[in-house]
N, C-alpha and C positions, 0 to 999 in steps of 0.2 A: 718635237725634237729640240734639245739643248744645242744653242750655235753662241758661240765665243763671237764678241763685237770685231777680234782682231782677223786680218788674214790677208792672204796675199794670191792672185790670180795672173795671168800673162798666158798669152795665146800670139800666136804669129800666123799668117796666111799668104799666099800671093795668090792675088784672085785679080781677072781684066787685066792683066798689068802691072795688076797695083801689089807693092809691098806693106801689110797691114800688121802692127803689132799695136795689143793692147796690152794696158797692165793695170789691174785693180790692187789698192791694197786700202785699209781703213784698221783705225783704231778707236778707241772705246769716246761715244759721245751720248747725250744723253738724248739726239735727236738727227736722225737722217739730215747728214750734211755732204754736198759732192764738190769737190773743185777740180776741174776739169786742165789739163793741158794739150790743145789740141793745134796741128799748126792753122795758123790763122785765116788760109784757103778754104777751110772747112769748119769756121767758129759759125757754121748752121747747123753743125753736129748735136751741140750742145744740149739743146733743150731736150730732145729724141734722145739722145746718153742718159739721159737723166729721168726722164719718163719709163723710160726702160728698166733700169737699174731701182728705180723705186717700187717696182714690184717684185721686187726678190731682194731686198733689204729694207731693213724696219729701222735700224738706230747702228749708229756710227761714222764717225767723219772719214769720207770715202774720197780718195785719191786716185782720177783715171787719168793715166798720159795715153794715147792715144800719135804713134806714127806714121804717117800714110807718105810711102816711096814711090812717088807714081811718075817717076822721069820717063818711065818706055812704057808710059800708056798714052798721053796727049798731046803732047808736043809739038808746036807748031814752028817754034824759033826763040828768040830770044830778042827783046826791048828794050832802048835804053833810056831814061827819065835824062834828058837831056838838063832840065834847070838843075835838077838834084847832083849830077855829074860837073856844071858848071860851077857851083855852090861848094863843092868840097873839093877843086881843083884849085878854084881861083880865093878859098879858106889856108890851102899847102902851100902855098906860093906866098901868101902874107905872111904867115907865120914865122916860113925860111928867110923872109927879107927884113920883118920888123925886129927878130930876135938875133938876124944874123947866124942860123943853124944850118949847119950842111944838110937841108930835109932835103927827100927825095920827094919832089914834088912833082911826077911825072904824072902825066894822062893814067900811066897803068897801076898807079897807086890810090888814084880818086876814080879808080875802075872798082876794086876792090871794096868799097864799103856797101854795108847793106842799101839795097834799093837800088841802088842802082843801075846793074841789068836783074831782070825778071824773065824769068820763064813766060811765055804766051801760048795757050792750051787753047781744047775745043771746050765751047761751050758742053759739059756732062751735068746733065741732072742729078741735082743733091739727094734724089731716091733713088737710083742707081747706086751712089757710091753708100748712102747709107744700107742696102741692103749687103753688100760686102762688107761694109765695117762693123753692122750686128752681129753677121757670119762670126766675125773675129773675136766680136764683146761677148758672145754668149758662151765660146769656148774659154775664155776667159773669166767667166762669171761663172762656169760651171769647177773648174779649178781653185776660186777662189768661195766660193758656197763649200766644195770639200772640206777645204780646209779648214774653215767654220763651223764646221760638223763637228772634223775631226778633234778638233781644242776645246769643240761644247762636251766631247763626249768625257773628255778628259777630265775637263771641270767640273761635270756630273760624279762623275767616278771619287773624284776628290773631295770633293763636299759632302758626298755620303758616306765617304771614312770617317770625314771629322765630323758628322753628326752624331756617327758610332762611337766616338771618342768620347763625345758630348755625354752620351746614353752611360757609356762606363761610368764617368765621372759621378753622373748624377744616383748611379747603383752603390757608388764607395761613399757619398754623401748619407744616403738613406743605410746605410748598414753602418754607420758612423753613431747615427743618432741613441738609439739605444744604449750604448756607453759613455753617452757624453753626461744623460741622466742620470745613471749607476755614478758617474763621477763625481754630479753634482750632491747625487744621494749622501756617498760617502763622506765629501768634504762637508756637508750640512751637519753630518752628524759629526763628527770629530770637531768643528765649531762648539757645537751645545753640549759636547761633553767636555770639552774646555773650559766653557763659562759654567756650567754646573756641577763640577766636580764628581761628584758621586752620588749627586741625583739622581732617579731614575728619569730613561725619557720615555719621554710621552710617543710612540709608534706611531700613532695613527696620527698626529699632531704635523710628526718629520714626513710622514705619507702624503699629505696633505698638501705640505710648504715644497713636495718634489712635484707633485700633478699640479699644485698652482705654476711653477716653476714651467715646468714641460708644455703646458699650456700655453705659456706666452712664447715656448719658443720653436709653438708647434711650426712646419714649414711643407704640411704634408702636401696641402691646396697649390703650393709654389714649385714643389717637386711633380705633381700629377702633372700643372700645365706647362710646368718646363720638358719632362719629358714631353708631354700631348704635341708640344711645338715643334720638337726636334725631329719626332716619326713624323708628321706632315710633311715639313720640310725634305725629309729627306726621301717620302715618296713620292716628293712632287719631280727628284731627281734620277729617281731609278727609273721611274713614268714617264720622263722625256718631257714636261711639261716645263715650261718657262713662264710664267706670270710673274711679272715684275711686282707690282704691287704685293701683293700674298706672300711674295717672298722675303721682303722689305718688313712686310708686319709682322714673320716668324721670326727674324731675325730680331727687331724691335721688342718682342715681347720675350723669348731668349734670355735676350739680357736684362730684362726689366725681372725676372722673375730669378734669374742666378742673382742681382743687386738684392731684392729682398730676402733672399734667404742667406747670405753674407752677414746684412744688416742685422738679423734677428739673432743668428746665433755667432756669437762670440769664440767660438773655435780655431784653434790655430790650424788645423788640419784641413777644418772644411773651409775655411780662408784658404788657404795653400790650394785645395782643390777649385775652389769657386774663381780661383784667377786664372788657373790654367783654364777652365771652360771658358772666360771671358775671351781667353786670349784665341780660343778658337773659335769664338763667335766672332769675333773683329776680321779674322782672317776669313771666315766664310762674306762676311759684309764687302772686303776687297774684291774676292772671286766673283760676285753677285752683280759685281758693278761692271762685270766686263760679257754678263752674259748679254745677248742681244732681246 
């Protein structure tokens, strides 16, 4: 199945007590990356979020935050770091005296900064709470895998338009060619019947200098495997399949074979048409980058 690098998941639970919200979201990297925000009572979560999470995602930089409200599950009282509370009391009280500033440098001001009182809980096993916080990642993982789906399916759908497009282009190029030679035919002869006045010409001579002609600017070999590339490609997306690599090389040779046949014939038309194909090869190579 085709899954989009992007997405977004969140899942909430109250389980033990505990109020648990997760939230996944990632965009396009070229290699399974997780950064983690978790409160810092539980930074043992981490490696377990991440072991977990690495088997249901392959490539992109993934974003979990990770809430845990757990005030009416452990609660034992409340501590105060006495140095840490003397240290930012008797920091207020300098400050107000050396700068001469009306601070409020009261006890319940150097109450207020972080650390200072802390909650005091029971000791709970970091496998207890990790089994409610998977509870919460996997609904959450399940929400954000949808949506991955849902944007891969999308991108599939997409991409096999513009291979379709691809496919036109390349039927108006091949139904092009035919008259390009009659054109050339024509102006060959109206050449030599300029420089020869009322010469007779030579047929089979101007038959010749058209199939020599035609020949060099033959592009059938370039049109087989430009089409050949674009049906691959574009079964590889109705088929649900994602290979990166395979896909990278269709797209590679794509345009290496719409360049050589640009190159070879000098047409204004099949130029005009040859850059529109380019230009939706460039935009399938965008979409490409974001499957997973």
């Amino acid at each position: 199945m085709i899954k989009s690098m992007t997405g977004y998941g969140r899942a909430r639970k109250l389980l033990n007590n505990r109020d648990i919200t997760v939230e996944i979201k990632a965009v396009n990297h070229r290699y399974f990356e997780m950064y983690a925000r978790i409160p810092r009572t539980y930074m043992q979560l981490e490696d377990k979020i991440r072991t977990h999470l690495q088997q249901k995602i392959v490539r992109g930089k993934t974003d979990v935050i990770v809430n845990i409200d757990d005030t009416q599950s452990d609660i034992r009282g409340v501590k105060l770091n006495e140095n840490l509370f003397e240290a930012y009391y008797n920091a207020l009280k300098d400050i107000s005296q050396k700068y001469n500033l009306s601070l409020d440098s009261s006890a319940s001001v150097a109450l207020r900064f972080p650390d200072v009182l802390t909650q005091t809980r029971d000791e709970t096993d970091i496998e207890e709470i990790w089994t409610d916080v998977r509870q919460v990642l996997d609904e959450a993982l399940q929400d954000f895998l949808h949506q991955r789906e849902a944007e891969g399916a999308r991108l599939a759908q997409d991409i096999s338009g513009k291979c379709a497009q691809i496919e036109n282009a390349v039927k108006e190029i091949e139904d092009r060619l035919p008259q390009i030679e009659a054109d050339y035919m024509q102006k060959l002869r109206a050449r030599i019947e300029e420089l020869l006045g009322d010469t007779k010409i030579d047929e089979q001579r101007l038959l010749t200098e058209v199939a020599i002609m035609a020949d060099k600017l033959a592009v059938d070999e370039e049109i087989v495997r430009l089409r050949s590339h674009t049906r691959s490609l574009k079964e590889m997306f109705e088929n649900g399949i994602a290979e990166g690599k395979k896909m990278d090389f269709y797209i590679q040779e794509m345009n290496r074979e719409i360049n050589t046949t640009t190159s070879k014939i000098g047409d204004i038309d099949i130029t005009k048409t040859a850059i529109e194909v380019k230009s939706i090869i460039e935009k399938i190579r965008e979409q490409v980058q974001n499957i997973e």
